[in-house]
GUMAR-436884 format. One record per atom (N, C-alpha, C): x, y, z. Coordinates in pm, whole numbers, plus 50000, padded with zeros to 5 digits. Each point is the difference from the previous one (the first is absolute). Layout:
XYZ/...
END
This chain:
486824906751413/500385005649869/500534988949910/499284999849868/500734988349910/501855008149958/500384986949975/501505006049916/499725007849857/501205007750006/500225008349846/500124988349882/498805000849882/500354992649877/500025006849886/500154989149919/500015006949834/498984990849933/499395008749914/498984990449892/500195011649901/500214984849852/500445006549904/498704988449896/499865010449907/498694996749887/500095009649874/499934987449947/499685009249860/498854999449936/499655005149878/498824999449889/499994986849942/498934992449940/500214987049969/500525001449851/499805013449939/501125001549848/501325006950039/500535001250113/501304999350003/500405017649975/499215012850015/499765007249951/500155012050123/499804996050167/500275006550075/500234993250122/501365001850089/500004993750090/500015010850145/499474997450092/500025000450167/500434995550075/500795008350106/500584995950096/499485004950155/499794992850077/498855004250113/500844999950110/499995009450126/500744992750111/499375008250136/499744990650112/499265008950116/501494999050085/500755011949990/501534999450075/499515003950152/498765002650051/500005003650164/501254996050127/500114985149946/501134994450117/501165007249957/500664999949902/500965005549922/500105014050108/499365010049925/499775012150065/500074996050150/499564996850048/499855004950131/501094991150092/500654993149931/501514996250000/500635008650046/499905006749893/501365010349978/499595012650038/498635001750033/499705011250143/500904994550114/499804987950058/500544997650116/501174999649987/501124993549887/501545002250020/500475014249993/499335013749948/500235009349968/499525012150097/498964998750048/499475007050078/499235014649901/499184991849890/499815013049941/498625003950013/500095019849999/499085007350009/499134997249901/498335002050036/499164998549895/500085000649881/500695012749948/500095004149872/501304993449926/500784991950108/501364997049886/499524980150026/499064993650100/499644988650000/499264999949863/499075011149934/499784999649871/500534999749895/501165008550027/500995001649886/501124989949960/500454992850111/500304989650009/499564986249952/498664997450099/498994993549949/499935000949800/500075007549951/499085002449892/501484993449887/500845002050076/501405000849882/500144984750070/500044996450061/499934987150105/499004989549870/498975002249984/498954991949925/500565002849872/500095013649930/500164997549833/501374993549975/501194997150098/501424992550046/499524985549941/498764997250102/499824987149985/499214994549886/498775006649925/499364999049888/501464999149885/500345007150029/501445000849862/500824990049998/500405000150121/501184986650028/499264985449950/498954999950010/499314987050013/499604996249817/500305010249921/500215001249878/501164992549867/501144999650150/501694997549933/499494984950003/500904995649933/499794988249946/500844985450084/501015004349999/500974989850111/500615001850128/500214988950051/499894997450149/500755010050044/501095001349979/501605008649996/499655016949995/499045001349941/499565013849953/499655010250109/499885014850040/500175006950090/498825010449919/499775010150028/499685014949969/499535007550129/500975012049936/500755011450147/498645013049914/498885003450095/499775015349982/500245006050105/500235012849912/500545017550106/499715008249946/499095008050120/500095014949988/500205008350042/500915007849927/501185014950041/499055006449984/498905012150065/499805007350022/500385015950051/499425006850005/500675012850102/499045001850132/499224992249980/499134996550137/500304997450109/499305003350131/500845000950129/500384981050018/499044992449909/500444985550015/501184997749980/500745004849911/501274998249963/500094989849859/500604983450033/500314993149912/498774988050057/499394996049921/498694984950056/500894990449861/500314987050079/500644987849917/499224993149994/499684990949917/499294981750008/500624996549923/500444982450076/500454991249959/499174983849947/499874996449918/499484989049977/500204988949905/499824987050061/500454989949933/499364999349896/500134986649912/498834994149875/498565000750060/499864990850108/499314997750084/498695009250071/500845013249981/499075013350055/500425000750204/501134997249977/500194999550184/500835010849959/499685009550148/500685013849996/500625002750115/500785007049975/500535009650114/500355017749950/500205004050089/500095017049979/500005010750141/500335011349920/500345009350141/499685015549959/499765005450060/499955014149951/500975010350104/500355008049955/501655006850017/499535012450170/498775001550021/499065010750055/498624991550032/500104986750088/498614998050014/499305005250111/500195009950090/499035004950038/499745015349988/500325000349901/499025010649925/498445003749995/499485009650037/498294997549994/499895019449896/499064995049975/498985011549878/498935000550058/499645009449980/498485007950020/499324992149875/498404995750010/499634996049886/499905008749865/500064992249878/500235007349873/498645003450008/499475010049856/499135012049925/498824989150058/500014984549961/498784994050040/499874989850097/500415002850089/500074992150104/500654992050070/500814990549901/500604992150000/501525000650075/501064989650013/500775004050036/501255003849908/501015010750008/500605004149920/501214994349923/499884986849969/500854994649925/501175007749927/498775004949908/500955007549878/500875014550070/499245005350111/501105012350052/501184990850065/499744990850026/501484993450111/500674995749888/499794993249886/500994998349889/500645010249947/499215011949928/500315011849972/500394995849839/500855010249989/500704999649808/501194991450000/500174995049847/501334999450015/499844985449900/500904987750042/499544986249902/499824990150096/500054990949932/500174984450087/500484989649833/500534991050076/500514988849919/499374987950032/500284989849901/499654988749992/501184987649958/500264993950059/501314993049989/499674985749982/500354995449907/499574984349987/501474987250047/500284991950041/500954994449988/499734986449957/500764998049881/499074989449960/501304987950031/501125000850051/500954991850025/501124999049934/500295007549881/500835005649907/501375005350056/499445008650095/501245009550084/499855012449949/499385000249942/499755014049914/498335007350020/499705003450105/498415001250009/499505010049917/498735000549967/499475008249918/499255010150086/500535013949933/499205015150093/499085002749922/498895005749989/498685007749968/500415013550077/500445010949947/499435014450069/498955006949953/498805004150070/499115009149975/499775008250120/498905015349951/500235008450047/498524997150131/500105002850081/498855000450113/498855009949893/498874994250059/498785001749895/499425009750144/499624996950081/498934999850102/500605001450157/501004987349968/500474996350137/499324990750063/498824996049948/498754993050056/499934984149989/501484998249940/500244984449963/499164994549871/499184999850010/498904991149927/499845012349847/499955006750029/500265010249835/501084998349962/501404998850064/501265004049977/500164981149959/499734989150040/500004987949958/499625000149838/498665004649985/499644999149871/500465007149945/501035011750008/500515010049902/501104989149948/500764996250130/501044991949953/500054983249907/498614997950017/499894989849882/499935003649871/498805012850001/500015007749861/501175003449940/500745006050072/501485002849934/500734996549994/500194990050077/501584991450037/500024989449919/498584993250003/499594982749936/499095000549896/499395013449998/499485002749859/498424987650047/499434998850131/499554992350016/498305009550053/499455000349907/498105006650080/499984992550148/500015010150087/499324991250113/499665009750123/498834997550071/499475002450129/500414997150090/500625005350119/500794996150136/498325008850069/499964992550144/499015005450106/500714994250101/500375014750124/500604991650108/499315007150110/499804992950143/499855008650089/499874988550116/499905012950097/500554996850170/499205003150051/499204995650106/498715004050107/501174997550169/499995010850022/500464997450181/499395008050127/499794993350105/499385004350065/500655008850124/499475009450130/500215007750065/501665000850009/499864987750026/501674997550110/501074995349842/499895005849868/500624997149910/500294985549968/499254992450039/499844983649940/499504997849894/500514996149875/499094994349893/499444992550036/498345003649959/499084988550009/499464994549865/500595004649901/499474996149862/500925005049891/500214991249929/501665008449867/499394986049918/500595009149886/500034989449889/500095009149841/499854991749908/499985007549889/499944993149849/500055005549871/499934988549895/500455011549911/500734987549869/500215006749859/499694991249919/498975009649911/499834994649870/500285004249877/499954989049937/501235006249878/499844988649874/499565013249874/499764993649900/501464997449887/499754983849984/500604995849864/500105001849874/501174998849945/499905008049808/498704994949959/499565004649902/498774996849919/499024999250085/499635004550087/498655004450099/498945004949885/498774989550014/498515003349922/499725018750095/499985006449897/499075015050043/499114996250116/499254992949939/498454994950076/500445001050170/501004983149980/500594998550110/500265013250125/500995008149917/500755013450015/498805010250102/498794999849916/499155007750067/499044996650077/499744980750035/499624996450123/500795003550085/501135001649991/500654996950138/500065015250017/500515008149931/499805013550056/498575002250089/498844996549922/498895004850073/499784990850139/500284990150006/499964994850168/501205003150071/501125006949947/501045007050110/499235013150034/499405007649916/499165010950026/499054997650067/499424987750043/498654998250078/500624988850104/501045004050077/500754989950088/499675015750079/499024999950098/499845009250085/501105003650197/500224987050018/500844995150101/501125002649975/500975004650119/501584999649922/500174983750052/501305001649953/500114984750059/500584996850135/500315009750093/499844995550141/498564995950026/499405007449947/498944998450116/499184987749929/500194995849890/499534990349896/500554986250118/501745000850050/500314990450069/499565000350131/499725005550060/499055007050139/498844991650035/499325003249839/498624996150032/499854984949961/500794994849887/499484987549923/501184993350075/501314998550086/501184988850098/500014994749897/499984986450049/500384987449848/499475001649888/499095008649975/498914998149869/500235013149902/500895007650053/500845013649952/500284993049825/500584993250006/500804997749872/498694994649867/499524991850076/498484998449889/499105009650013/500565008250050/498395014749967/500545009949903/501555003650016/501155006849887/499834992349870/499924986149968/500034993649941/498945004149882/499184995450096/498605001949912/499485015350009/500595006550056/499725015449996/500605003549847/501474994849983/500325007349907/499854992149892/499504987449987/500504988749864/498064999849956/499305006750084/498505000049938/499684998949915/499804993149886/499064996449869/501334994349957/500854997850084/501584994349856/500084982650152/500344992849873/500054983450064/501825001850024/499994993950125/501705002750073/500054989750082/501114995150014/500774986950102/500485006150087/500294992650122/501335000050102/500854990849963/501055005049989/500614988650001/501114995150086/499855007150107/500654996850134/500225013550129/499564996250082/500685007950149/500644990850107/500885012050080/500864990950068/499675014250112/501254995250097/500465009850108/500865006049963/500175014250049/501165008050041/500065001350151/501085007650006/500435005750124/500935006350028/500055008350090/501605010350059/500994991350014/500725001449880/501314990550060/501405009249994/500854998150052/501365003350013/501034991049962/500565003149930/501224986949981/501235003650040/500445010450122/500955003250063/500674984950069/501185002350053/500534988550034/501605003550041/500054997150104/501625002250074/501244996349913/499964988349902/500664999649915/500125009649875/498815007549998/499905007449910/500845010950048/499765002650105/501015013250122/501235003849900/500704982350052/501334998550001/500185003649850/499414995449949/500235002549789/500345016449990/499235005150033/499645017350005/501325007550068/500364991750147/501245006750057/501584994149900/499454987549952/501504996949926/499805007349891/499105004349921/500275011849884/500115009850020/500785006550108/500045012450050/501674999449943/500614986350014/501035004050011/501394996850138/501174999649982/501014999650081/500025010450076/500345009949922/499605014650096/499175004350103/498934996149921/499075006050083/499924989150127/500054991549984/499824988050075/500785000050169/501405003949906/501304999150149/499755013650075/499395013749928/499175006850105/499205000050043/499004987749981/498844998350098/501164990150144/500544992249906/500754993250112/500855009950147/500665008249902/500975010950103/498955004750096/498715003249945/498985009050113/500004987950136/500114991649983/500084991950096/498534999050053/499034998549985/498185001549986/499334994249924/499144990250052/499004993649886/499325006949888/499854995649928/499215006249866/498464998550005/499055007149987/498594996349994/499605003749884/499224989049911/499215003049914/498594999649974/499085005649951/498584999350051/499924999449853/498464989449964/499645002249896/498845006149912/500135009249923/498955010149992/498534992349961/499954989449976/498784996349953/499434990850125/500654994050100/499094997950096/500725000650169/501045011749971/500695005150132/500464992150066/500284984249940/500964988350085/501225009650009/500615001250125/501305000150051/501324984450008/500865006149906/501014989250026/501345009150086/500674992350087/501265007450050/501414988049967/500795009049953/501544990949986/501075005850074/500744987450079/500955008450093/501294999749949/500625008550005/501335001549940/501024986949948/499934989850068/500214987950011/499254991449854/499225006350015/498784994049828/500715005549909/499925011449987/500885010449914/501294993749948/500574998250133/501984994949944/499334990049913/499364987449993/499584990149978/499605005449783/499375008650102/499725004549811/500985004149909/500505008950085/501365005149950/501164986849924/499834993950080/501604987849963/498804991349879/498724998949960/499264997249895/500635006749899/500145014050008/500545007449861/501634997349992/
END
């Protein structure tokens, strides 16, 4: 299996840009740290990739963006985390959840999300991060992405996401793209590209399935047909975690004095697990005093 990347291209008048990414490793990452059922390795998967298409958007190194969605779905809450970079992490609140397939076959994304919103959180290093709330469209990720550009960023654009996994719930194919037109977009322009998103017959799992490395130049030219467009760079992503035992200790010293000298009194190590890739840290009471005489 190649690694999860990003390829990003625009129009050569500056008029629409693309963002491409075959997240398979990604996904099937975070099948294995999670243990998730078919239907939430998708749902996951799917918020997992548009995490990373978005993140890979922000502009500086320092920069973060948190999506979530609160549903009323038996999934519960699905997070992604991602750098500038497009490296992710995430968890979903209910991952082994499974659905009967939806009206057409497929697997039921949008019933495991259910109603309700999701957010979009930018941190741009300020201290002050920026929220986006909108309302769940679908549940289906990839509608509910583009609702939230339309409304949030006032920005036209196409999200396509999807997940191919096989018997034993392994992704064998994920990936996805957004495109998205710039102020002053030529009509002309406007209605090539509509008509080759309409004649993009493949979703895009199976687009990454069939074409491995060559996925990103077939999207490319699938959707930029009769319009002249650059790359102008891909890199790697990947499942990353930036948990860290020091980080532990940060988390238990903002708890507080209080709370602190009763973890101490219990006389019992503390265990913390972390939700995005289930590292276990333990501190023994002895760590604790240590923290304690810090404050």
């Amino acid at each position: 299996m190649i690694g999860s990347y990003i390829t990003r291209a625009m129009s050569s008048d500056g008029s629409a840009r693309l963002f491409f990414t075959d997240s398979t490793e990604i996904v099937q990452k975070a099948h294995e740290i999670h243990g998730t059922s078919k239907t939430m390795t998708a749902a996951l998967g799917r918020v997992l990739t548009a995490t990373s298409l978005m993140g890979c958007m922000l502009k500086d190194k320092g920069n973060s963006l948190t999506l979530q969605f609160k549903g009323d779905g038996p999934a519960g809450s699905v997070v992604g985390v991602s750098d500038y970079a497009g490296n992710v992490r995430g968890y979903a609140q209910n991952p082994a959840v499974e659905l009967p397939p939806n009206s057409h076959g497929k697997l039921d994304v949008g019933g495991a999300i259910g109603s309700g919103s999701f957010y979009v959180s930018k941190d741009m290093g300020t201290g002050e991060p920026y929220t986006g709330l909108c309302n769940i469209v679908s549940g289906e990720i990839a509608e509910d992405i583009t609702e939230y550009f339309a409304v949030s960023e006032q920005t036209p654009t196409v999200c396509a996401l999807g997940v191919k996994c096989d018997l034993l719930n392994n992704c064998i194919a994920a990936g996805g793209f957004i495109l998205q037109l710039m102020p002053g977009t030529d009509e002309r322009t406007v209605d090539i590209l509509e008509a080759n998103i309409l004649n993009m017959k493949q979703s895009v799992s199976a687009i990454v399935a069939e074409y491995g490395e060559k996925a990103a130049l077939h999207v490319l030219e699938s959707v930029f047909k009769g319009i002249e467009y650059q790359v102008f760079d891909e890199f790697d992503t990947e499942y990353r975690c930036t948990c860290s035992r020091k980080a532990y200790e940060k988390a238990l010293i903002s708890l507080g004095k209080k709370e602190l000298q009763e973890m101490i009194d219990e006389g019992k190590p503390i265990e913390m697990t972390c939700r995005f890739c289930v590292r276990r840290e333990s501190f023994t009471p002895d760590e604790l005093t240590g923290m304690l005489k810090k404050l």
